[in-house]
N, C-alpha and C positions, 0 to 999 in steps of 0.2 A: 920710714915710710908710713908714719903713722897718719892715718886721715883724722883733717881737722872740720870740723862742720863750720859752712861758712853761708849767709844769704843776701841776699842786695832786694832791693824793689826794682819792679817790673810798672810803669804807671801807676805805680800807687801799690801795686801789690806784690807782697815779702814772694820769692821763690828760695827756695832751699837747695843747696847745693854742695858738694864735699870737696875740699881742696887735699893734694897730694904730693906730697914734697918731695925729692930725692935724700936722702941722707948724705950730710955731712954735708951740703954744697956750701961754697964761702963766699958766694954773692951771686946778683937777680942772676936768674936763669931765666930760659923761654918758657913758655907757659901753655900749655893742651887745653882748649875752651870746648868740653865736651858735654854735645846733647842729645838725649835720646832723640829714634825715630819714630812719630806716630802717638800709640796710646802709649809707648814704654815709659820708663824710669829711669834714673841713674845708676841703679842699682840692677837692670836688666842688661847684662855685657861687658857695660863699663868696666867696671873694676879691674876686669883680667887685664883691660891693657892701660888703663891709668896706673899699675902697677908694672909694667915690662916700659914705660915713660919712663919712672921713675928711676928703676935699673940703670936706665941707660943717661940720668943725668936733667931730667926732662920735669916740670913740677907739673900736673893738671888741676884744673877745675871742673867735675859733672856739676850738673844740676837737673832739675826737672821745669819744667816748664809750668805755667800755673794753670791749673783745675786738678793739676796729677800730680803721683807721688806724695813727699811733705809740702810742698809748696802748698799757697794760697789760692783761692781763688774761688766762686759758684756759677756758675754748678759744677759738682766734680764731675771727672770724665768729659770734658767737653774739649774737645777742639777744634783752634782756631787759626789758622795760615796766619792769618795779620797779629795776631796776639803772638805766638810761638816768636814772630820775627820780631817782634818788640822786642820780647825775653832773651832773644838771641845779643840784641844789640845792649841791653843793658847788663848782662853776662858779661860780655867785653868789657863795657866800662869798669865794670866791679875789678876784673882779672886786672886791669893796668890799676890798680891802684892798691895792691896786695904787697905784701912787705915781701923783699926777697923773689919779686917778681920783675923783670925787663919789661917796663910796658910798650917797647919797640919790638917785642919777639913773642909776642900772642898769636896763637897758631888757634885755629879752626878745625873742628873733630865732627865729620856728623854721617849718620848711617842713612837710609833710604830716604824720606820726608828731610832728618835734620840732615843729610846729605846734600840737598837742595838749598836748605836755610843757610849752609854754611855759604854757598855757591853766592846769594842775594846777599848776605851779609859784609863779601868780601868785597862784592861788586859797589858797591858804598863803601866804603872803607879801606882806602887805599893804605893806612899803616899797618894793615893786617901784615903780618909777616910769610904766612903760609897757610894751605889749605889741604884739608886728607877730608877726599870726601866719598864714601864708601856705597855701592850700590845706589845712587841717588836717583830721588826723583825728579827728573832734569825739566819734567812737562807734562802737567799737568792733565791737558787734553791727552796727551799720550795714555796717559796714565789712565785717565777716566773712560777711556774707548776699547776697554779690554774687549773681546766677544761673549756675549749673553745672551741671552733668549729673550725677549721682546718683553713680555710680563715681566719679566724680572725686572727691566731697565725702568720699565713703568711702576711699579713697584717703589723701584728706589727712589725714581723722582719725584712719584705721589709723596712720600715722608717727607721728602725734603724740605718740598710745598710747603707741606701742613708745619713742620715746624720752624720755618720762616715766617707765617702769617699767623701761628697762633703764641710764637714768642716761647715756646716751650718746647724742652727735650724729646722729641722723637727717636728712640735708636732703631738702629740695624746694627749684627753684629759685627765687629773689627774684622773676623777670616773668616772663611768660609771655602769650599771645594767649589771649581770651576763650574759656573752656571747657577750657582745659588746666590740667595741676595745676601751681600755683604760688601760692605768698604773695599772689603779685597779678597777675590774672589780665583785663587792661585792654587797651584797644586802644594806647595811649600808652606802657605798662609798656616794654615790650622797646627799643625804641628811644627811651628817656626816660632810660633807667637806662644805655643803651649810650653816648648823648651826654655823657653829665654826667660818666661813667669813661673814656672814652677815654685809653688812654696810660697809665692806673693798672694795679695787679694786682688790681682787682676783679673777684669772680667771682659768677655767677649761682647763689648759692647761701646758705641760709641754714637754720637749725634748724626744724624741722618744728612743735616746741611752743609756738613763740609765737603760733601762732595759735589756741592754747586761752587764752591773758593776753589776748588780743582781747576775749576775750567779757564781761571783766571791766573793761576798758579804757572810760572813760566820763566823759572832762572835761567832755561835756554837761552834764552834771548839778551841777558846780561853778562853773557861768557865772557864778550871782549870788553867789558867793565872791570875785568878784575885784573890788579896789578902785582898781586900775588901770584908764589910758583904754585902750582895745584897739582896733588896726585888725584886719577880715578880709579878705582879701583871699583873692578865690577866682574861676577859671575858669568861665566858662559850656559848656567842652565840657570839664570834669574827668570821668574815666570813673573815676576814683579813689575819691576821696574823696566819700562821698555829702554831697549838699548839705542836704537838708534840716536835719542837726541843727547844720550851722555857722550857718544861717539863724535855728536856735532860741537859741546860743551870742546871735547879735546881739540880739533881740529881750531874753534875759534878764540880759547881764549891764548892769550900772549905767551903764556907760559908755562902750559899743562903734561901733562905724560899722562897715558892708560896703559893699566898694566890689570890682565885679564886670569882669572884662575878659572879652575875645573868645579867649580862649588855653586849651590843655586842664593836665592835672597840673601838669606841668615848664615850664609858658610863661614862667613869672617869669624863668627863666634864658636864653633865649631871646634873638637881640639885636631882636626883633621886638618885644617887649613889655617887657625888661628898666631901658630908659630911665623908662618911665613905670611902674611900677612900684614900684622905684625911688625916683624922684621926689615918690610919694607918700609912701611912707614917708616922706622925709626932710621934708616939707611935717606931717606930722603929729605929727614927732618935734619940728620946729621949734615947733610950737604947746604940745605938754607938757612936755618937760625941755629 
């Protein structure tokens, strides 16, 4: 299970990504297409279970997506809904074209944000083979109408503004406690996002305009586009990600399952909940590809 560094281009720009093989396999296996959520890495979560893949016969692909991690791209730290989904789609292509890879049995891996991408991704992409899309973010408006205090809201939209019209990086920070100005403003945010970086140069900081692409953000709506089996997997104390429209994701797309833990946002990664999590996945992936 030795990881092999591997990168493709994104529109023109190199993204960096780590392939993980099972040992001993004797021909293409299915393949894990995993992307961080948000401001993360590939190196933020991933591992533990591109590793528990591999165990059980399974090869992956992380990657970062480009302004972050090793990947390419300027400004650093910036992010972008429509760029991410580029990244996502040319990940894919890279993944079917790997030695020792089925390019019929490319599976989709994605947490909260890249939870959503996978959702959009598949929904185009009818050879996808499968999807595991964990706490996602199903809708955007949802997302972005958490409750706040009026200045705050104004606040954030003044940035937003300004760095739309002056073409330059504005931040606000990535987490934040409930009622302050941040991207995401959750009881779980700040010490969700502090656990998962530790030890890295991740900073609480990201561009202020993405949370105007929020509003336009809406895999809900693409549920019954997708011709893939889908797992949801999503917390019962998620202060994140609103439940309802993952709930509408299950009900509409063709061939979904939700399957609900005791855990809030970031529990997946957790070694409280991680096993069985986990577990499932790999119990569901056993049954489709």
């Amino acid at each position: 299970m030795e990881p092999i560094a591997v990168s493709f281009t994104s529109s023109g720009v190199r993204c960096a990504g780590t392939l993980v093989r099972p040992d001993g396999d004797a021909g293409p296996v299915a393949c894990v297409v995993m992307g961080p959520g948000g401001t993360l890495t590939r190196r933020d979560g991933l591992p533990a279970y591109a590793e528990r893949f591999a165990a059980a016969g399974l090869a992956s692909m992380t990657f970062d997506h480009r302004h972050w991690g090793d990947s390419a791209g300027e400004p650093r730290r910036w992010f972008s809904l429509s760029e991410q989904l580029e990244d996502w789609r040319a990940a894919v292509a890279h993944a079917r074209t790997l030695t020792g890879v089925d390019p019929d049995r490319i599976v989709l891996w994605g947490m909260s944000v890249a939870g959503g991408h996978v959702l959009l991704t598949a929904a185009d992409d009818r050879r996808v083979a499968a999807v595991v899309s964990i706490a996602p973010v199903a809708d955007g408006v949802a997302f972005n109408m958490r409750p706040a205090p009026v200045g705050v809201q104004l606040r954030g939209m003044g940035r937003a503004v300004r760095e739309v019209l002056t073409r330059r990086p504005v931040t606000v920070p990535v987490a934040g406690p409930p009622g302050t100005l941040a991207a995401i403003a959750a009881p779980e945010a700040p010490r969700g996002f502090e656990a998962l970086t530790a030890g890295t140069d991740w900073r609480n900081q990201v561009n202020s305009s993405a949370a105007l692409a929020m509003f336009r953000y809406r895999p809900v709506r693409r549920a019954a586009d997708i011709a893939a089996p889908v797992l949801l997997q999503v917390g019962d104390q998620d202060g994140m990600a609103p439940a309802a429209p993952i709930e509408k994701v299950a009900a509409t797309a063709p061939h979904a399952q939700l399957v609900r833990y005791p855990m809030d946002h970031f529990g997946c990664f957790s070694a409280e909940h991680i096993n069985r999590v986990a577990g499932d996945q790999i119990a569901f992936l056993s049954d489709h590809v």
